[in-house]
C-alpha positions in Angstrom: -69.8 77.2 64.2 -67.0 77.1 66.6 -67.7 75.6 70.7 -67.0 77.9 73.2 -65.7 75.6 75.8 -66.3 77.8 78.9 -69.5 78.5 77.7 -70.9 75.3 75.3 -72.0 77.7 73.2 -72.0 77.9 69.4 -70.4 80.9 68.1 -71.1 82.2 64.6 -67.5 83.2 63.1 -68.8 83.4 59.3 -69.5 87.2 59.3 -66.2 88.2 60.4 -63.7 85.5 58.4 -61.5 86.7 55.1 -60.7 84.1 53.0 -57.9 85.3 50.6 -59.4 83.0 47.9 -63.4 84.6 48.1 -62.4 88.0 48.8 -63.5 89.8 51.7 -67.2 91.1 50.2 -68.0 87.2 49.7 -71.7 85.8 50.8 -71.5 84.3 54.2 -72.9 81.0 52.0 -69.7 81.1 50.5 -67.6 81.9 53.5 -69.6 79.3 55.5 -68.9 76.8 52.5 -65.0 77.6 52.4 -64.6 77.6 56.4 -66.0 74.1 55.8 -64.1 72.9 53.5 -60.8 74.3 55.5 -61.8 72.5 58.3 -63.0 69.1 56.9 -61.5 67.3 59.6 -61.3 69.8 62.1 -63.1 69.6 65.2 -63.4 73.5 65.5 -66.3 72.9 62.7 -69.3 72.1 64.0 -71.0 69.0 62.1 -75.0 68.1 61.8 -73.0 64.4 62.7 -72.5 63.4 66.5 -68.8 62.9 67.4 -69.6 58.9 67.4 -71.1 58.8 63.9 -67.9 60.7 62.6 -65.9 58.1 64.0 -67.6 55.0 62.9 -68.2 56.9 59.5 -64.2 56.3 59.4 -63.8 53.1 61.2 -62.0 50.0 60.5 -65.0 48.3 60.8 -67.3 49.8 58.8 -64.9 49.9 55.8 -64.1 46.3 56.2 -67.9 45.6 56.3 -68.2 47.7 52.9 -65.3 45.5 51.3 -67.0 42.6 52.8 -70.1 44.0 50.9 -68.1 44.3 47.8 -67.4 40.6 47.6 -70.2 39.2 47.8 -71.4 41.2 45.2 -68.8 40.3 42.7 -68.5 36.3 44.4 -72.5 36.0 44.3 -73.6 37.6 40.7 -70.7 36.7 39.1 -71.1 32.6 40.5 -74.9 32.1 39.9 -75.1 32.3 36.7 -73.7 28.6 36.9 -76.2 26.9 38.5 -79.1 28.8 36.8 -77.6 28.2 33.3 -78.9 25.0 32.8 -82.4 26.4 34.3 -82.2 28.7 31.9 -81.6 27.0 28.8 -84.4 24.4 30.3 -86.8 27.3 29.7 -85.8 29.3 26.4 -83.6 26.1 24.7 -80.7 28.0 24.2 -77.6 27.4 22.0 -74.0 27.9 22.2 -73.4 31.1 21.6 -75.9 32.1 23.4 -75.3 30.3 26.4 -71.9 32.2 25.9 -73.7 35.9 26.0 -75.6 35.1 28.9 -72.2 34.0 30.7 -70.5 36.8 29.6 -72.8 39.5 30.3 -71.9 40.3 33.9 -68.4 39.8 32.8 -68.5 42.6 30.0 -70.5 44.9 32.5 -67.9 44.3 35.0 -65.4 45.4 32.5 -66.8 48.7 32.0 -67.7 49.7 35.5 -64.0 48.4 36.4 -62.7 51.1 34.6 -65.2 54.2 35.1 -65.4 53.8 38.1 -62.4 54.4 39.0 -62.4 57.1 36.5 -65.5 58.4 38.8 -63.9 57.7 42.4 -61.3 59.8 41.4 -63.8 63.0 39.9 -67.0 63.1 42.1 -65.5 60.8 45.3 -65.4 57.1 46.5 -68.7 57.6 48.6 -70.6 58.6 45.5 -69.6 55.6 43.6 -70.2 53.2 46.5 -74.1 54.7 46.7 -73.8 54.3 42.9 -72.2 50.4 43.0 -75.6 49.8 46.0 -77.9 51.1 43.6 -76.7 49.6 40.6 -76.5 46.3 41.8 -80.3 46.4 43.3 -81.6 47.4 40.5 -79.7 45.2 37.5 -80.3 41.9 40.2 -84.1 42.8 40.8 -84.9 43.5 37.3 -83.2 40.7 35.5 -84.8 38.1 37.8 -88.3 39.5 36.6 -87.7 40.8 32.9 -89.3 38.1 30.2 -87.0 38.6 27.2 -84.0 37.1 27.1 -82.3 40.1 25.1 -83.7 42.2 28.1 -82.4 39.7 30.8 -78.7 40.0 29.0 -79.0 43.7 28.7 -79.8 43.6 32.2 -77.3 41.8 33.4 -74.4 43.9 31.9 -76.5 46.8 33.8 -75.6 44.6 37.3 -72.3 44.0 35.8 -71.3 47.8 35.9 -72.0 47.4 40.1 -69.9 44.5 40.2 -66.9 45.9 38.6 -67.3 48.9 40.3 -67.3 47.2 43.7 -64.1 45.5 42.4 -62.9 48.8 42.2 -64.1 51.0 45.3 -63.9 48.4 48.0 -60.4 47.5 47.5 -59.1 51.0 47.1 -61.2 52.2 50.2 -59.1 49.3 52.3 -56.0 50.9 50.7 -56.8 54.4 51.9 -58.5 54.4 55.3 -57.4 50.7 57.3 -54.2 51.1 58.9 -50.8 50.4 56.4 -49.5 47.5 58.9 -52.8 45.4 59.0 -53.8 46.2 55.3 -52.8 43.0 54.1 -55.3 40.7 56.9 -57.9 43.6 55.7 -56.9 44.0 51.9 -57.5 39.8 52.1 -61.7 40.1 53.3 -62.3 41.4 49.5 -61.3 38.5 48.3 -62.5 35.8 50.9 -65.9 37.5 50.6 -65.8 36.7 47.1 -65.1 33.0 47.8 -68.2 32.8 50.5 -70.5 35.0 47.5 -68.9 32.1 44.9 -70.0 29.4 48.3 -73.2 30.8 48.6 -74.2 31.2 44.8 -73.6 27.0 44.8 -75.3 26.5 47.9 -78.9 28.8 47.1 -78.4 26.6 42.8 -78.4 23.7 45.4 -81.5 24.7 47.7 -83.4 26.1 44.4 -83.0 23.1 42.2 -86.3 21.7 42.8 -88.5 25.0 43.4 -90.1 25.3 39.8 -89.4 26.5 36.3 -88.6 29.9 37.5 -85.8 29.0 40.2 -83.8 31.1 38.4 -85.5 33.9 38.5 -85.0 33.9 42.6 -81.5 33.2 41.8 -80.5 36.1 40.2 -82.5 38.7 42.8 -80.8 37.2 45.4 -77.9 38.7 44.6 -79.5 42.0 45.1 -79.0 41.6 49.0 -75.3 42.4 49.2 -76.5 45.9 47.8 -78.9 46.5 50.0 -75.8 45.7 53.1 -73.7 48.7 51.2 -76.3 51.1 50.8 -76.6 50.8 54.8 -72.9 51.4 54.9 -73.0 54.4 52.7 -75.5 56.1 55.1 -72.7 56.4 57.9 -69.7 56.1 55.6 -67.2 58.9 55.5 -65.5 60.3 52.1 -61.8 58.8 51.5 -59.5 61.0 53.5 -57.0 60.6 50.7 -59.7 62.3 48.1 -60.4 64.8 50.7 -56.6 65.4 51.1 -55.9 65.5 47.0 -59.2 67.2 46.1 -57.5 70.3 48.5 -54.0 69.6 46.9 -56.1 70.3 43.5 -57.8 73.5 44.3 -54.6 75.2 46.0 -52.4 74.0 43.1 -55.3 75.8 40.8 -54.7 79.0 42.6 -51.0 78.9 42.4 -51.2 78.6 38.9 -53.6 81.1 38.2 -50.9 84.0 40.1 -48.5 82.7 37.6 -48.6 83.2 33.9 -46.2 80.9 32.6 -47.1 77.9 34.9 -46.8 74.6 33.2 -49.8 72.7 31.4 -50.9 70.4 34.2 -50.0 66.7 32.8 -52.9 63.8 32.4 -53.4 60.9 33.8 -52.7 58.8 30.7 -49.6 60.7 30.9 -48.7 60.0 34.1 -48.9 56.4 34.1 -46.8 56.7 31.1 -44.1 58.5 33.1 -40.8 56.1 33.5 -41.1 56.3 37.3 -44.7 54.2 36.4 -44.2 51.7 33.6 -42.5 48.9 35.8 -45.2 49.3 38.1 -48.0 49.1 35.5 -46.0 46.6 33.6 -46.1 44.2 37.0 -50.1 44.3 37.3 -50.2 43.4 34.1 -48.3 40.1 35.2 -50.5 39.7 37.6 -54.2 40.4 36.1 -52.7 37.8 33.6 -51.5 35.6 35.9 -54.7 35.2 38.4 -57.0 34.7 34.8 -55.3 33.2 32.5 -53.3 30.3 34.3 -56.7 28.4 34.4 -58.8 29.6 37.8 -62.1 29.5 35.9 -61.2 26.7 33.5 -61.1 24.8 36.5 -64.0 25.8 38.2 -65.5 24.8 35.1 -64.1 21.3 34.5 -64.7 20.7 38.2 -68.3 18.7 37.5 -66.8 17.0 35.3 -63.6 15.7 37.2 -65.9 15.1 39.8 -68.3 13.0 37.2 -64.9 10.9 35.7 -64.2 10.2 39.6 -67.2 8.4 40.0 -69.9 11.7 41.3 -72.7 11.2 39.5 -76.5 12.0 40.2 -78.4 14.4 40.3 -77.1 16.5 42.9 -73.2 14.8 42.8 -71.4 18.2 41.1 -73.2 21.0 42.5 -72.2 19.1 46.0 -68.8 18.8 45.1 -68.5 22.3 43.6 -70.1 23.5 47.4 -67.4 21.6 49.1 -64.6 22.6 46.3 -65.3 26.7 47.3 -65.4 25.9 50.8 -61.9 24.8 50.2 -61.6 27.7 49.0 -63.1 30.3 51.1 -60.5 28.2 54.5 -57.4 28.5 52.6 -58.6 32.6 51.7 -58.6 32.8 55.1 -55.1 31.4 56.1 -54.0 33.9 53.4 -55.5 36.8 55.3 -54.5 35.6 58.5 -50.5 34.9 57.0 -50.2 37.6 54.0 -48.8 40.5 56.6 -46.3 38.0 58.1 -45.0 36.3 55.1 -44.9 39.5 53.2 -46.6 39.6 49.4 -43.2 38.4 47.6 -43.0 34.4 49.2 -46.8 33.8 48.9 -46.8 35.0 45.0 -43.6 32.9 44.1 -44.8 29.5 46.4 -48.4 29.8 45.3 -47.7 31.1 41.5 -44.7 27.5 41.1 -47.4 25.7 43.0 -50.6 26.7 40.4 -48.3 26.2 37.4 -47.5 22.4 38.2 -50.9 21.7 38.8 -51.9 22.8 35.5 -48.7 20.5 34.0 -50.1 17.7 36.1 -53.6 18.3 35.0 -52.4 18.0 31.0 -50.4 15.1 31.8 -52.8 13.3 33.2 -55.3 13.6 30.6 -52.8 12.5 27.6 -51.4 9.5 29.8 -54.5 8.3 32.2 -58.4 7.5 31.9 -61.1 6.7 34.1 -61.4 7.1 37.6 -57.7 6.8 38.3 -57.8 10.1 35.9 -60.7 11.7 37.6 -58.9 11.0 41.2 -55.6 12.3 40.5 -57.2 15.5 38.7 -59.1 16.2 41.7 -55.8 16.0 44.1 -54.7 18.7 41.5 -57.9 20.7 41.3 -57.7 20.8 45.0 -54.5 21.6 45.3 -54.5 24.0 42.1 -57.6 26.3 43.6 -55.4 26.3 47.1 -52.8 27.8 45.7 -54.7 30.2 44.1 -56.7 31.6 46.9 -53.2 32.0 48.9 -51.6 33.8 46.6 -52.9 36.2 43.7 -56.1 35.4 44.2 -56.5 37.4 47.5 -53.1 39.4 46.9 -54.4 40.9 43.5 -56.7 43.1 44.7 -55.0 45.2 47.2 -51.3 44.9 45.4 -52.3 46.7 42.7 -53.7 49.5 44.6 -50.1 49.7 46.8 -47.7 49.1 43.6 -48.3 52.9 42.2 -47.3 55.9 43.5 -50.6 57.9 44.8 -51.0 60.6 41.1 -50.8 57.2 39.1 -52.9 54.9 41.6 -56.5 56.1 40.5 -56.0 55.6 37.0 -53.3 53.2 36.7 -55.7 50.5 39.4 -58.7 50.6 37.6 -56.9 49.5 34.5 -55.4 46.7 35.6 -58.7 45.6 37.7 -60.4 46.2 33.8 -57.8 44.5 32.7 -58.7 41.5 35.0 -61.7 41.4 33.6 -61.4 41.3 30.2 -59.0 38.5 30.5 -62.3 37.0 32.3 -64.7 37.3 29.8 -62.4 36.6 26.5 -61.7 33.4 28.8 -65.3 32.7 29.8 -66.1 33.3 25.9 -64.1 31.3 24.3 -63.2 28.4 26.4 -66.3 25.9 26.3 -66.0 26.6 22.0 -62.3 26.2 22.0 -61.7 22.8 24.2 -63.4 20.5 21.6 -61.2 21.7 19.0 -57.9 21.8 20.4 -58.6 19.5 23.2 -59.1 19.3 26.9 -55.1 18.2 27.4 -53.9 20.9 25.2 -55.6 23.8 26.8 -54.2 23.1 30.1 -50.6 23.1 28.4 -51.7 26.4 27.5 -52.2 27.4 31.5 -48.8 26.0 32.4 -46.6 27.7 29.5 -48.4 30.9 30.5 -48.0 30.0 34.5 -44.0 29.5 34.1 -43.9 32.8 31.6 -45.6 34.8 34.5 -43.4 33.1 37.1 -39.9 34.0 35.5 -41.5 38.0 34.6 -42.5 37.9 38.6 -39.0 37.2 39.7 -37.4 39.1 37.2 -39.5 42.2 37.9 -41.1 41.7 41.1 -39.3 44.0 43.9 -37.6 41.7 46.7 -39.2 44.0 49.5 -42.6 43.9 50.9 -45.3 45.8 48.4 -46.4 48.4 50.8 -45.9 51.9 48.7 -48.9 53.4 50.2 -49.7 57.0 49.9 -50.1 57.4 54.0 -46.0 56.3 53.5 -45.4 58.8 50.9 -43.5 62.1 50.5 -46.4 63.6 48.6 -49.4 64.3 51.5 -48.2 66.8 54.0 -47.3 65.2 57.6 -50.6 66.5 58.9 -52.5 64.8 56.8 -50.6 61.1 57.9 -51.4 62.2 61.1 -55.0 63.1 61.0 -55.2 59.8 58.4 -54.2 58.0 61.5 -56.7 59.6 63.5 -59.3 58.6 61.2 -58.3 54.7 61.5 -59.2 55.4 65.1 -55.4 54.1 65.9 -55.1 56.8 68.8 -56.2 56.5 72.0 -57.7 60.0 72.9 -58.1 61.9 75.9 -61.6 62.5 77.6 -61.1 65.9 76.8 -60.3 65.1 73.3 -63.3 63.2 72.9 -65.6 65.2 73.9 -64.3 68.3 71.8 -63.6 66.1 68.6 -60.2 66.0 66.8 -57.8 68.2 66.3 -55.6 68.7 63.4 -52.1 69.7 64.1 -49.2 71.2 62.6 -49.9 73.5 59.1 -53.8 72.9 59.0 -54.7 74.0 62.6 -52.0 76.7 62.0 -53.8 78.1 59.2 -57.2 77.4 60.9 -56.1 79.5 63.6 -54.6 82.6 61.8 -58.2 82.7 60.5 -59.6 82.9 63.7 -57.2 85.1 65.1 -59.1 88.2 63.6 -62.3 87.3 65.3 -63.7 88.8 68.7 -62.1 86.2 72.0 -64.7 87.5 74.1 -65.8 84.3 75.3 -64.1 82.2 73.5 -61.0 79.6 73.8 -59.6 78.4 71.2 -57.3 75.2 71.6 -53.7 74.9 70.9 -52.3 71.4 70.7 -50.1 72.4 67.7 -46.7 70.2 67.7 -43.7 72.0 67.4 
């Protein structure tokens, strides 16, 4: 439908439209379906959505409040399992190993939905997978908390898993795509501070539920079913990814270029590439990194935190799970200052300070248990753990998530991200797995030396490697989208202020889209009908 603006009416323009693609004896369902997709973004379409849902379906806000979502998903599910461990183990008497399984069955479902779905957000759309990360997530919370057998509760938890990776995935690279490139670092940073406040609120609902029966634990875990429910509200209003829009048009134009040539090259694959030379310092950099934010101790310390706490004189009942509440608040503030400082102080400084920073703590940490006991041990190790977890939130811990989204050129980006976020993960769980078995053999001194060696490794590959510019290759900077497209991406971040007149008519594209809108329309009857022309020279 196109507005007559003399008249207000609606004007049916289907009948009459030859789309080179359809041929001209094409269904008006199909011409209706192609005008549509021409003019995705065009205000000349007429939409069941009200001009105001369009533009909060696109908002800064709203994607913001999805990442924020995303967070406490991951922070949440991924930090109860903590406090109802010992719950757990008080009801089925559990061993080892299979304290181990339960730990690590978010993390291994996390793995896998890292990776698909980014796989998925690049074949069926980011909205889809964002309805699919909601659902997921209420369903593997819900079900777990009220499932009987422990195999089932596992199994169930790798199903909630799949969400959480997946939000790991989708939020971030939603941030990338739609906020605006010169605040995407204060925005890029509420992923991760979300997951501090979901890690917060995990200790603080183990802390409230600690004396509400055997089954505490079961309210524990479907809590964590809330944060879906927040994201399946946002998917009602949300918007697809004006970048998939944008490349799933660049695919089906490039489709019927090839098909008028016979000889047009094999199109390459993804795999491919991210293989290309152009791509392997990039990839090889996030590689640094996902090691970097897992393996240089974050959960190790997190872990040994009740028991600092306990060699520093905390004991009681309640002592550690108080002192872990107070260590994530720590963590959520100094999250903050990173989000408030990362656009300022660029990417590069906060990596190197906070990355030399981390990497003596750990030194400190060993040191102290090889040369120090008692509470003059436990006192000095908490000054590190402090200062360690610090360090951490200010640098790759909130920089990790939106870096590797910037660091690859836009036809690598959807396949090379999810890797490294899978990547991330995996490093997670083989760390998760193996730590609590391996510390008694080799010591509690020794596997902090570990973190440090691999702390200075990954600081010398960073400034080796690491470009001396700020990381902000987005794909709204690059040569491959069209101008038009920059611009109407800007339009979508709600970054213009619009005329009255352009407000009430919806947006305009300019330049090559509205020029090939209009020669379209320029077969069609103009009784009665105005059609705009804001096209820049």
């Amino acid at each position: 439908m196109v507005v007559n603006k003399k008249t207000s009416k609606e004007v049916n323009i289907y009948d009459n439209v030859v789309f080179e693609d359809i041929g001209e004896f094409a269904s008006k369902k199909k011409k209706q379906d192609r005008f549509k997709h021409i003019n995705a973004r065009n205000p000349l379409v007429k939409t069941w959505k009200p001009l105001w849902l369009i533009r909060l379906g696109s908002s800064t806000g709203l994607i913001i409040t999805l990442s924020a979502s995303g967070g406490l998903i991951f922070g949440y599910n991924t930090g109860i399992i903590g406090p109802a461990l010992g719950h757990i183990n008080n009801e089925y008497h559990l061993n080892t190993i299979l304290q181990g399984l339960i730990v690590c069955s978010t993390l291994l479902g996390a793995l896998i939905g890292s990776v698909s779905g980014g796989f998925l957000a690049d074949w069926i759309g980011r909205k889809t997978v964002v309805l699919l990360t909601a659902i997921v997530t209420i369903g593997g919370a819900i079900s777990s908390s009220a499932t009987n057998p422990l195999s089932l509760v596992a199994s169930l938890r790798i199903i909630l898993g799949l969400g959480v990776g997946m939000s790991s995935g989708v939020c971030p690279l939603m941030v990338a795509e739609v906020v605006p490139v010169e605040k995407r670092g204060v925005y890029g940073s509420v992923f991760q501070l979300f997951i501090t406040l979901g890690l917060l609120w995990s200790n603080v609902m183990g802390l409230l539920l600690i004396e509400s029966g055997i089954h505490n634990w079961r309210w524990m875990f479907a809590i964590g079913s809330l944060p879906g429910f927040f994201m399946l509200l946002c998917w009602t209003v949300l918007n697809e990814s004006p970048v998939w829009v944008e490349n799933q048009r660049l695919k089906k134009e490039r489709k019927l270029q090839e098909s008028a040539i016979s000889n047009s090259k094999p199109k390459k694959s993804s795999f491919r590439i991210l293989m290309e030379k152009k791509n392997r310092r990039p990839l090889f950099i996030g590689v640094i990194l996902a090691t970097f934010q897992q393996l240089t101790g974050i959960n190790a310390f997190m872990y040994f935190s009740n028991l600092i706490f306990f060699k520093a004189g905390f004991t009681g009942e309640y002592g550690a799970i108080t002192c872990s509440c107070i260590l994530q608040l720590w963590n959520v503030s100094f999250t903050i200052i990173a989000a408030c400082t990362v656009d300022r102080l660029g990417r590069r400084p906060l990596l190197f300070i906070g990355s030399i920073v981390m990497t003596c703590a750990d030194l400190l940490i060993a040191l102290f248990y090889v040369a120090l006991t008692g509470k003059v041990q436990g006192w000095l190790s908490i000054i590190c753990l402090f200062i360690f977890v610090a360090a951490f939130a200010m640098s790759i811990g909130t920089l990790f998530w939106f870096i590797v989204n910037e660091i690859f050129d836009p036809e690598a980006k959807d396949i090379g991200a999810p890797i490294l976020i899978g990547l991330q993960w995996l490093f997670n769980m083989l760390l998760s797995l193996t730590f609590v078995g391996a510390v008694p053999y080799i010591g509690d001194s020794t596997m902090f030396w570990i973190f440090g060696g691999i702390g200075i490794t990954c600081v010398v590959l960073l400034a080796i490697f690491l470009p001396p510019e700020k990381i902000q290759q987005s794909e709204l900077e690059s040569d491959v989208l069209p101008d038009s497209f920059k611009q109407a991406a800007t339009v979508y971040n709600d970054e213009v202020e619009l005329s009255p007149s352009e407000k009430k008519n919806n947006f305009y594209i300019p330049n090559e889209d509205a020029e090939e809108i209009l020669e379209n329309l320029s077969e069609l009857p103009s009784e009665n009908m105005e059609i705009p022309r804001n096209i820049e020279n």
